[in-house]
C-alpha positions in Angstrom: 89.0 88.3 65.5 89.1 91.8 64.6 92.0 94.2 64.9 91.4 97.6 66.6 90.9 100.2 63.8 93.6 103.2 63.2 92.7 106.6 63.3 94.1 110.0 61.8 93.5 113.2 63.8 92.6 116.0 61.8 94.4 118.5 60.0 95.8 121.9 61.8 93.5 125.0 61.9 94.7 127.1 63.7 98.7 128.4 64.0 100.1 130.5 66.9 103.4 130.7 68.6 104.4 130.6 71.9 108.0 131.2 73.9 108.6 128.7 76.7 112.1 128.9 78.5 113.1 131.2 76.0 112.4 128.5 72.9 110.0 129.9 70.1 107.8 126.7 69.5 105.0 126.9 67.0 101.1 125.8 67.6 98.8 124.4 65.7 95.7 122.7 67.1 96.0 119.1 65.6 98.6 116.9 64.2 99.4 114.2 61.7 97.7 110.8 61.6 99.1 108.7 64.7 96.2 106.0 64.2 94.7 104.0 67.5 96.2 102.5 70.3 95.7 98.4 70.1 96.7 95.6 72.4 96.8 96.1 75.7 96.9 100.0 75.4 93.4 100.2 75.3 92.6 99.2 78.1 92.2 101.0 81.7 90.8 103.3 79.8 92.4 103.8 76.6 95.8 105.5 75.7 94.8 108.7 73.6 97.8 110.6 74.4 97.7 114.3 73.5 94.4 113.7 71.4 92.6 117.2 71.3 95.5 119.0 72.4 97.6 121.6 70.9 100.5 120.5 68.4 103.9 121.9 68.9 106.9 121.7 66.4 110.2 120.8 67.7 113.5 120.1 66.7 115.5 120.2 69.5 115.3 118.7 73.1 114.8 121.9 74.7 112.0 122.7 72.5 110.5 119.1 73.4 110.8 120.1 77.0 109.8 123.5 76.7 106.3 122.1 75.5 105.4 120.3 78.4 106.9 122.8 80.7 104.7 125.5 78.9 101.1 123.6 79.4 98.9 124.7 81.8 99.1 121.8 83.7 100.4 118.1 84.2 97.4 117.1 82.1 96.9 119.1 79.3 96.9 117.7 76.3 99.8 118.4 73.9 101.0 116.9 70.5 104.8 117.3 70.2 105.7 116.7 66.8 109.6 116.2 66.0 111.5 117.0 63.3 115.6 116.4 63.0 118.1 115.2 65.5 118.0 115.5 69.3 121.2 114.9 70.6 123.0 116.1 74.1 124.0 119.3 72.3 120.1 120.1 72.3 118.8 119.5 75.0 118.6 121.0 78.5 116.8 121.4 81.4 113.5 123.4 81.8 111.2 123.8 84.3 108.2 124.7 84.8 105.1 124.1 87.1 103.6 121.1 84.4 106.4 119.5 83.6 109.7 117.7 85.6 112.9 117.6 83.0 116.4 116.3 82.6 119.4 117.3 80.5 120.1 113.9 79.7 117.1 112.6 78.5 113.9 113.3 77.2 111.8 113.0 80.5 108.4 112.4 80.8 107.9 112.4 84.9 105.0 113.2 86.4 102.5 113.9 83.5 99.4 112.6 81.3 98.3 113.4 77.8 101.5 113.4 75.4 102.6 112.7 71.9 105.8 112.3 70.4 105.8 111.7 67.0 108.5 112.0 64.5 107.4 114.5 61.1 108.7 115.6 58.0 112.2 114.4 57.3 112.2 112.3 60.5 113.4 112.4 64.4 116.1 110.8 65.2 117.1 111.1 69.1 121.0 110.2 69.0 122.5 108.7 72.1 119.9 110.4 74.0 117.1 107.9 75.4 113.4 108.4 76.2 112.1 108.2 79.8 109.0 107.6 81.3 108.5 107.8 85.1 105.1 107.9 86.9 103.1 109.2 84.1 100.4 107.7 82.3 98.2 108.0 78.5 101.9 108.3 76.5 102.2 107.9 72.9 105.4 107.9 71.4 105.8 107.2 67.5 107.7 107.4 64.5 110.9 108.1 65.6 114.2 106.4 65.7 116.3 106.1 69.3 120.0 104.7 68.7 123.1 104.3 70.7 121.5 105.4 74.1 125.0 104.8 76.9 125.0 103.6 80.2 128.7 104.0 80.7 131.2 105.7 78.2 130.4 109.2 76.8 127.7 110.3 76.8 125.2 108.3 78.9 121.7 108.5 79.0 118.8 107.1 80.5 120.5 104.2 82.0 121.4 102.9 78.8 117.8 102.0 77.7 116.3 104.0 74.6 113.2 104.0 76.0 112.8 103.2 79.6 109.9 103.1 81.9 109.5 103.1 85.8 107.2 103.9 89.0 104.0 104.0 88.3 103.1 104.6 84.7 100.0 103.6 82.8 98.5 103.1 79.1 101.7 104.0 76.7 102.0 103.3 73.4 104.9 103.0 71.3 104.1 102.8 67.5 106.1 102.8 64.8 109.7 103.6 66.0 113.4 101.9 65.6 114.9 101.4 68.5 119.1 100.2 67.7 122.5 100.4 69.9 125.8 99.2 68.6 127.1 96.6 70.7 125.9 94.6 74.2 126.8 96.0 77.7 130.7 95.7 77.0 130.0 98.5 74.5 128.1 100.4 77.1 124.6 99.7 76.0 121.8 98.1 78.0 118.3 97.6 77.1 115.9 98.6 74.0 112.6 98.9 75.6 112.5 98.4 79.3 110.0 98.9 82.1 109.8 97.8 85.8 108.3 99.2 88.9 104.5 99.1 88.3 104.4 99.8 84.7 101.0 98.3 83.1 99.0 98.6 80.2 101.5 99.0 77.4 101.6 98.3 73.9 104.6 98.5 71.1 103.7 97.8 67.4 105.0 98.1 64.4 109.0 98.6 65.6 112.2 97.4 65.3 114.8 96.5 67.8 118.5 96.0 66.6 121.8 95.2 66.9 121.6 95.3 71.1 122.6 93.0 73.9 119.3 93.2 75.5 115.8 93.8 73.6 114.4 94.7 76.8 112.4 93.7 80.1 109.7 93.7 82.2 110.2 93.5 85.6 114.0 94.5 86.9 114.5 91.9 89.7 112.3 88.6 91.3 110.7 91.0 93.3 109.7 93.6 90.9 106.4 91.6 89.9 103.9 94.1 89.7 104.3 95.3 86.1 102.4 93.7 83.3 99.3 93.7 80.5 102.0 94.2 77.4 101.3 94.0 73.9 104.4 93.3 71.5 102.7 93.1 67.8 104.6 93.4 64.2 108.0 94.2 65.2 111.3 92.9 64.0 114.1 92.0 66.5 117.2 91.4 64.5 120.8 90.2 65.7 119.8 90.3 69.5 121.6 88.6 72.4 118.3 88.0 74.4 115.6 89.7 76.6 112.8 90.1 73.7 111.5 90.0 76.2 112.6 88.9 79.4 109.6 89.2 81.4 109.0 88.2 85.3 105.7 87.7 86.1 102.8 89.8 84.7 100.8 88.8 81.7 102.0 89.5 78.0 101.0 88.7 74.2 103.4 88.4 71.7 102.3 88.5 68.3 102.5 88.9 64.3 106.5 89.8 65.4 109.5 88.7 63.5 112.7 87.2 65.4 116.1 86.6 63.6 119.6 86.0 64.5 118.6 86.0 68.7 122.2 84.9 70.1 121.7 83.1 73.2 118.1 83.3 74.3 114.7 85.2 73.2 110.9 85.4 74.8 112.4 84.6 78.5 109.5 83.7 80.5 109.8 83.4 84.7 108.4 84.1 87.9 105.4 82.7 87.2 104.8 85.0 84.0 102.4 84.5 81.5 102.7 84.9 77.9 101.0 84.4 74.4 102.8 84.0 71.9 101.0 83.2 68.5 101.4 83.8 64.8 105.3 84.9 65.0 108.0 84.0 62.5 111.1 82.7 64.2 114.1 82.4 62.5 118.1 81.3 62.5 118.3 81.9 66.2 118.6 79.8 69.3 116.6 78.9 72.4 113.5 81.4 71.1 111.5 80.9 73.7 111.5 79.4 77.9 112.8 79.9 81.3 116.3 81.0 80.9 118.6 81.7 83.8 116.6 80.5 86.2 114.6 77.3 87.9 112.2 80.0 88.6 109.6 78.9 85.5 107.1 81.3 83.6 104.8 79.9 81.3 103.4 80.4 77.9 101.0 79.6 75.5 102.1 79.0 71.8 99.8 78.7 68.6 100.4 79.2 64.8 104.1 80.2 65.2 107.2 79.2 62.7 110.4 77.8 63.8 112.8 78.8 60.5 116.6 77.0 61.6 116.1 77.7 65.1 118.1 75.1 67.8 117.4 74.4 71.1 119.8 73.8 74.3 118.8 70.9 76.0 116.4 71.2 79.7 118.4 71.4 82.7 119.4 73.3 86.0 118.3 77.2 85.3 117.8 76.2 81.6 114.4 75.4 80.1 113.9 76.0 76.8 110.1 75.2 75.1 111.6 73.5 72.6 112.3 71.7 70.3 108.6 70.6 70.3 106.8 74.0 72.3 103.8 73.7 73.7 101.6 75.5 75.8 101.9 75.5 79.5 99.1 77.5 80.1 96.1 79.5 78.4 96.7 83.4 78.7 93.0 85.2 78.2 92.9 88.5 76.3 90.3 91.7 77.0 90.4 92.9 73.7 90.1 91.9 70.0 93.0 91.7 67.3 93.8 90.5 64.0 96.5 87.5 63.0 97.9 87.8 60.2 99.3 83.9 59.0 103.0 83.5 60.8 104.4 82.9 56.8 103.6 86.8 55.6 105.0 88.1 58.8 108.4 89.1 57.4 106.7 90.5 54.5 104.4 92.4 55.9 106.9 94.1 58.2 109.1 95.2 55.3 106.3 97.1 54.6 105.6 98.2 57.7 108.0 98.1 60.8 110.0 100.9 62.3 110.3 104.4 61.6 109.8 106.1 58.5 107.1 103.6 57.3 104.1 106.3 57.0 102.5 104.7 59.6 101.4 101.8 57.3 100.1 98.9 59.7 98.8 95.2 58.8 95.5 94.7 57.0 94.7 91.7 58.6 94.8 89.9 55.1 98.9 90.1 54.6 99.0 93.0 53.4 99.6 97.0 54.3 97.3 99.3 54.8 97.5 103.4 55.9 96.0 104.2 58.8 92.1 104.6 58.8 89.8 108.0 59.6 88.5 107.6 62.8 87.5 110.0 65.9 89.7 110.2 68.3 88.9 109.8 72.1 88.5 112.5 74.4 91.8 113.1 76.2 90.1 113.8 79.5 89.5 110.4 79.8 92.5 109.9 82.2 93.8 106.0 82.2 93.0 104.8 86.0 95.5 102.8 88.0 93.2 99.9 89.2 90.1 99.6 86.8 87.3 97.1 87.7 87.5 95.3 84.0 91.6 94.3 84.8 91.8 91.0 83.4 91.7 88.2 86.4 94.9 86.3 85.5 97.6 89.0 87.0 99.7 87.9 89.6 99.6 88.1 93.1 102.3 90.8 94.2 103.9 88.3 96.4 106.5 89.3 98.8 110.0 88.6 98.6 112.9 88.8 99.8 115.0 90.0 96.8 115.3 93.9 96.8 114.0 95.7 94.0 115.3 99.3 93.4 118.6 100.7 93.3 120.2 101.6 96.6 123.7 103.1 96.4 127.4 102.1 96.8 128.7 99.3 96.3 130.7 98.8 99.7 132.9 96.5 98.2 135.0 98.9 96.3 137.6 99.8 98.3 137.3 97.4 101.1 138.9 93.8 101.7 139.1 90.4 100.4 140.1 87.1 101.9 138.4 83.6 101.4 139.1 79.5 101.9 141.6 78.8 99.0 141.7 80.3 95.5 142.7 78.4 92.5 145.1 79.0 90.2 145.1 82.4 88.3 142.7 83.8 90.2 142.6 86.1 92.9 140.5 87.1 96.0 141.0 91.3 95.3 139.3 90.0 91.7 135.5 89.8 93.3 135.6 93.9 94.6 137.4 95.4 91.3 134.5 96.3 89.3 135.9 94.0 86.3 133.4 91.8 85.3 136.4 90.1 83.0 138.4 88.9 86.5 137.2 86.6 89.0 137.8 84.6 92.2 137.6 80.9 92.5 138.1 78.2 95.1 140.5 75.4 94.5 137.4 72.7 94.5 133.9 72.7 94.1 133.2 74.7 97.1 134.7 77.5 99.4 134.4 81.0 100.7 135.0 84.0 99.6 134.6 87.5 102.1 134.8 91.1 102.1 136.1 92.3 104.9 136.1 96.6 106.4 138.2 98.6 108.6 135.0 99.7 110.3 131.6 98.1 110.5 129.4 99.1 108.3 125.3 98.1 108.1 124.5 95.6 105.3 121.5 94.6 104.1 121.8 92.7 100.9 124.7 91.8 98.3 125.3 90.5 94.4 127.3 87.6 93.6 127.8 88.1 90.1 129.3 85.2 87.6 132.1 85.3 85.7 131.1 84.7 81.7 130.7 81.7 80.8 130.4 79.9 84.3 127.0 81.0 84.8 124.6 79.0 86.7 127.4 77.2 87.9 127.4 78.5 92.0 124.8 76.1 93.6 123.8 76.4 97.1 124.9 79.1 99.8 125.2 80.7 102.6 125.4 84.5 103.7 127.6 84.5 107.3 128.5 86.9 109.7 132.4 85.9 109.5 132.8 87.2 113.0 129.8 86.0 115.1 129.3 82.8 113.0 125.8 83.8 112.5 123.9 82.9 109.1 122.4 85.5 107.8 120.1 83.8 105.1 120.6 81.2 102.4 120.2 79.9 99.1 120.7 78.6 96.1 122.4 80.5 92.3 123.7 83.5 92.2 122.0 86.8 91.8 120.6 89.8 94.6 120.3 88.6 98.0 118.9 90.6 100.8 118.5 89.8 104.4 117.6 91.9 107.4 120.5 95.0 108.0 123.3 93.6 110.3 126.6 95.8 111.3 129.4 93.6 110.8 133.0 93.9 109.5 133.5 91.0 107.9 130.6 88.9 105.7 131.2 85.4 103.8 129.4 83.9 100.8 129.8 80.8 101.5 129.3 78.2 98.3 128.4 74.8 99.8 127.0 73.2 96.6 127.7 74.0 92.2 127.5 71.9 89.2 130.8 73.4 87.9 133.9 75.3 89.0 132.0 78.6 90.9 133.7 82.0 89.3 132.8 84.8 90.8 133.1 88.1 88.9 132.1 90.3 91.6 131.0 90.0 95.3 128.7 93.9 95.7 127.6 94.6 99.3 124.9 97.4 99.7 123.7 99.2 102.9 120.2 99.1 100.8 118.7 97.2 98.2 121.2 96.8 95.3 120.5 97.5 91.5 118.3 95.0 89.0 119.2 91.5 89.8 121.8 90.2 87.4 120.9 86.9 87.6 122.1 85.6 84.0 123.6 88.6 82.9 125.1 91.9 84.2 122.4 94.0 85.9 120.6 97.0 84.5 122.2 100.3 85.7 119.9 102.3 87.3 119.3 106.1 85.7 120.3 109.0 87.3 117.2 109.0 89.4 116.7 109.6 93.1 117.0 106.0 94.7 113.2 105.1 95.5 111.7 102.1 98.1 108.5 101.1 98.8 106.9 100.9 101.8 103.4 99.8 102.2 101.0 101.0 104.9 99.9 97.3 105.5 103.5 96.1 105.8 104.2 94.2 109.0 106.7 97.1 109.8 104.5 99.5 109.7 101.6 100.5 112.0 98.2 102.7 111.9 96.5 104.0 114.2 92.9 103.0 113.0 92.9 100.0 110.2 94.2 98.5 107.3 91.2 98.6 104.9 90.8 98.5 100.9 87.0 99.7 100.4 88.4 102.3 98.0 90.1 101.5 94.6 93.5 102.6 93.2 95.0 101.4 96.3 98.9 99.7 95.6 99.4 96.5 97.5 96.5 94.9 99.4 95.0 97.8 101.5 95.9 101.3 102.8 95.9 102.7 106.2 92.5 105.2 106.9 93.5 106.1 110.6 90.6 107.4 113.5 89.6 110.9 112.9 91.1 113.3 115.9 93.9 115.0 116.2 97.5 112.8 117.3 96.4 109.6 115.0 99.6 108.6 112.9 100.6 106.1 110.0 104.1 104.7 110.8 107.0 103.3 109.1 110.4 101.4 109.5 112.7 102.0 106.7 116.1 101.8 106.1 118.4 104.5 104.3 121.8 105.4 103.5 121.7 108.2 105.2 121.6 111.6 104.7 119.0 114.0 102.9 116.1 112.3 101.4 113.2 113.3 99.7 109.6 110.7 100.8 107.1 110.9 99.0 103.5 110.1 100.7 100.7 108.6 98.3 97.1 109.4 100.0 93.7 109.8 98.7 91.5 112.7 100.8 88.0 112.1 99.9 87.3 115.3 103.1 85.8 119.0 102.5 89.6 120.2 103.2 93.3 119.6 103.9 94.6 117.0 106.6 97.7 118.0 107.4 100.5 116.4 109.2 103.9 116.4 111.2 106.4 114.2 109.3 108.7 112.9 112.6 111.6 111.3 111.6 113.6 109.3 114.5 111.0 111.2 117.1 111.9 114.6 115.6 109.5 116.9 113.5 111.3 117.3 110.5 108.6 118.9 108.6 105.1 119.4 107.7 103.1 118.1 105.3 99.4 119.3 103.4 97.4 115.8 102.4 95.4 118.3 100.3 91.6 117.0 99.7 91.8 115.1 96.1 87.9 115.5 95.7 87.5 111.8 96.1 88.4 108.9 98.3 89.1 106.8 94.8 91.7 109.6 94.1 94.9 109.0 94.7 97.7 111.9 95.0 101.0 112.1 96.5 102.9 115.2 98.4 106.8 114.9 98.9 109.1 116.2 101.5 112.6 116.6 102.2 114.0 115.3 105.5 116.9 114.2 107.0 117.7 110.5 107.8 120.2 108.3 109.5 122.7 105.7 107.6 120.5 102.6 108.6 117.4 102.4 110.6 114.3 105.2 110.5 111.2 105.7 112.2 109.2 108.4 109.7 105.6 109.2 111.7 103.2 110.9 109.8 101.2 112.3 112.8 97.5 114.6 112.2 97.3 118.1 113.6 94.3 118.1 112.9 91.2 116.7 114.0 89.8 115.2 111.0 92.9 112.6 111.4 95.4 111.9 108.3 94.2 110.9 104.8 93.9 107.5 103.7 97.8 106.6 103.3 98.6 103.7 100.7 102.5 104.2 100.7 105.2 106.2 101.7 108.8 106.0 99.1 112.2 107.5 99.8 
């Protein structure tokens, strides 16, 4: 096999200088050697980043934001090279009609065609995390992202050093250190995390260390559309688990070095698929399986090294490849690459891995190399979201039942406990603290434990979390309506459960099954759909961003006045709504909120000579208007957002035509 060549962009040749936001930033027209994208990155399209772009120097935050924000558009290609420490005392704000920025992160929202790479004496972004949200064609490299917070001070990002959500496409990560200082009892949470519809990304040549969590793909059971990831020639040293912890999707996993993994590492589940070849594993436990969960991924192992590692034995939620792995599957690749022999691996990534390194990568042969002269590709190549050469082993996006975004409060806090019986030293009031380190349990093997109101308030899904070390020991269940009797779903382990909304003042979990004494940590009710399902471990905090759900135009809730038809690619789900051309016709939706001021956002494609606009109705009230301008193509997807007001519970949201060419073709609609 051969392993994707690396390139070097030219060198500057031409200087200017520009003010954006009031920043000075100086402008060259091409950058340092960044090399090629490989893995998975290359596909859909490649991942270029800001490849023919200009190249801006900055060594702050603001200066980073300030070049996006000063491009002429979303897409224009940029190279954003770093120098020295970005911390929370750099960076603000800064807006700008190209860009979509945060004070307490490095935000990449809404845009195509970057760089990041570190320069000179090195970047170093210090408790301040990277963020990538609905972008796509995203290089970030040789820079070093430490102590990133999710609770303490200061917090960032949700606690992941680099994060990725909603949407994105083609990143790659190259070259960079990614560290914290502790697990989530310290405040940190993951390394290198993406959910929501993140595909086709790559990270080489890293390290990730001294964290809880290396990092995930896929934040709940239900988040199962993210996938095609690459992990080659990085070192994860003196990590809990999670490297990674996928569910579902398709990843490869190899050349990489693992050492001193704590309780679990390459977690596999939902049905995921991963191949992991060539990688040197050593003085660690439980390297590679289903973890957590009876919910089994699978995985396809050649050429690896097991160096002191020991293996738990099979058993409820516990399925380790081990002691003897082999594969469960075969995982098929779109693109060539080169193995080095699992026994150099360690060497090769001393010479190699992480930041600082000169960008050195494997020469196939064990041995380091600098990257290699090549063209680079033209930037206005845009990665697409559903190309026709996607490799046929993804997943179905199967529904479920299990929410799978953030959605609020916790109701619990502040509300009432009561249950069955409670054993000794424990204490109902325990399971609604917000202290993972108390708990409630019964006096047996079974019982009930409830959270109970003053008024009634609309719930729509709850986490049981697990005390430590009693995990996996709650068995079966059911969700009850205390005061009506009624069940409201069941199950079995504990972990994000959602049901249809009910108004009640009083709801049970009732535990009518474990394998050991049931302690439960925390009992979380939500008038949504609650944060990342914790299943084994506490869940991932959401960041700072507006809460965002999904609702498909096919969905069974939702109705179109025309048909539900997929003739055009880049569609999400299994079809979008294309309505009957006159004047009235409307896509509608059911949805359920908190309540409130929202903001929807619509995604269309409006392959027309002109705009379609609309009235947005909300609970058979025009809240507002919306454009639908034409996106020059029926294969072009866009999306338009509005601000309208909601109820706490149930919605209607109409998007109705005013004019007579009907609505666009509507895929999905997200509050």
């Amino acid at each position: 096999m051969r392993r994707s060549i690396a390139v070097r962009l030219g060198t500057a040749v031409a200087t200017a200088a520009v003010v954006a936001a009031g920043v000075a930033l100086s402008i060259t027209q091409a950058s340092a050697a960044t090399g090629s994208a490989t893995g998975f990155a290359t596909q859909n399209g490649g991942t270029t980043g800001g490849a023919g772009g200009q190249t801006v120097q900055a060594s702050t935050g603001t200066e980073i934001h300030a070049a996006l924000c000063d491009r002429a558009s979303t897409s224009t290609p940029v190279i954003i090279e770093v120098e020295g420490t970005i911390n929370h005392g750099n960076t603000t704000k800064v807006s700008g009609d190209s860009c979509d920025t945060d004070d307490d992160r490095i935000e990449l929202k809404r845009i195509s065609n970057v760089t990041i790479i570190g320069v000179g004496g090195g970047a170093v972004f210090d408790e301040l995390g990277i963020h990538i949200r609905e972008s796509s064609n995203i290089i970030i490299q040789n820079v070093t992202v430490r102590n990133v917070k999710k609770s303490g001070s200061p917090t960032s990002n949700g606690g992941d050093a680099i994060g990725m959500e909603a949407d994105v496409r083609n990143v790659w990560v190259d070259h960079v250190t990614l560290e914290a200082s502790g697990g989530e009892d310290e405040g940190y949470d993951g390394l290198f995390d993406l959910k929501n519809n993140t595909r086709y990304v790559t990270l080489s040549y890293s390290i990730l260390r001294d964290s809880g969590r290396g990092g995930l793909i896929g934040s709940s059971s239900g988040d199962t559309s993210n996938g095609y990831i690459t992990f080659h020639h990085n070192r994860y040293e003196n990590i809990d688990s999670r490297t990674p912890l996928l569910r579902a999707g398709t990843a490869h996993s190899y050349n990489n070095q693992f050492t001193g993994l704590v309780k679990s590492g390459i977690n596999s589940r939902v049905g995921a698929e991963v191949k992991v070849e060539n990688n040197y594993f050593e003085d660690s436990k439980d390297v590679l399986g289903t973890f957590y969960t009876d919910d089994m991924g699978y995985w396809e192992v050649s050429g690896n090294i097991y160096d002191n590692v020991t293996w738990s034995s099979d058993g409820s939620d516990n399925h380790p490849a081990g002691p003897d792995p082999q594969s469960t599957t075969t995982v098929n690749l779109p693109y060539s690459y080169d193995l080095d022999d699992a026994g150099c691996v360690p060497e090769v990534l001393d010479q190699t891995a992480g930041a600082g390194r000169g960008l050195r990568v494997s020469d196939g042969n064990c041995s380091s190399e600098p990257p290699t002269d090549e063209p680079s590709a033209d930037p206005t190549d845009d990665p697409t979201d559903d190309p026709t050469d996607e490799p046929t082993d993804e997943p179905t996006d199967e529904p479920t039942d299990e929410p799978t975004d953030p959605g609020g409060t916790n109701l619990s806090i502040g509300a009432g406990s009561d249950g069955s019986s409670k054993a000794s030293g424990t204490s109902y009031g325990n399971v609604r603290d917000g202290d993972m380190s108390t708990y409630w349990s019964p006096t047996g093997s079974t019982g009930r434990i409830s959270i109970k109101w003053d008024e009634d308030p609309t719930v729509s899904s709850i986490i049981i979390r697990e005390a430590a070390g009693s995990e996996g020991n709650i068995g079966s269940w059911q969700v009850v309506d205390h005061d009506s009797g009624d069940v409201l779903t069941t199950g079995s382990g504990a972990g994000v459960i959602g049901f249809s909304p009910v108004t009640l003042r009083k709801i049970d979990f009732v535990i009518t099954g474990s394998s050991g004494t049931p302690q439960v940590a925390e009992f979380e009710t939500y008038a949504g759909s609650p944060p990342d399902d914790p299943t084994d471990e506490p869940t991932d905090d959401p960041t700072d961003e507006p809460v965002q759900t999904r609702f498909e135009a096919e969905d069974a809730s939702a109705t179109c006045d025309g048909a539900i038809e997929s003739e055009h690619a880049g569609f999400s789900g299994s079809g979008f709504c294309n309505t009957e051309n006159t004047t009235g016709v409307a896509a509608q939706f059911e949805i359920t909120a908190e309540g409130g001021t929202a903001e929807i956002t619509v995604r269309y494609a409006n392959g027309g000579s002109g705009d379609r606009p609309a009235d947005v109705i909300v609970n058979g009230s025009t809240a507002t208007t919306a454009t639908f301008a034409d996106t020059g193509a029926w294969t072009n997807w866009a999306t338009e957002t509005v601000t309208v007001p909601l109820n706490a519970g149930d919605n209607t949201v109409r998007l109705e035509a005013t004019g007579s060419d009907g609505l666009p073709n509507v895929d999905y609609l997200e509050i």
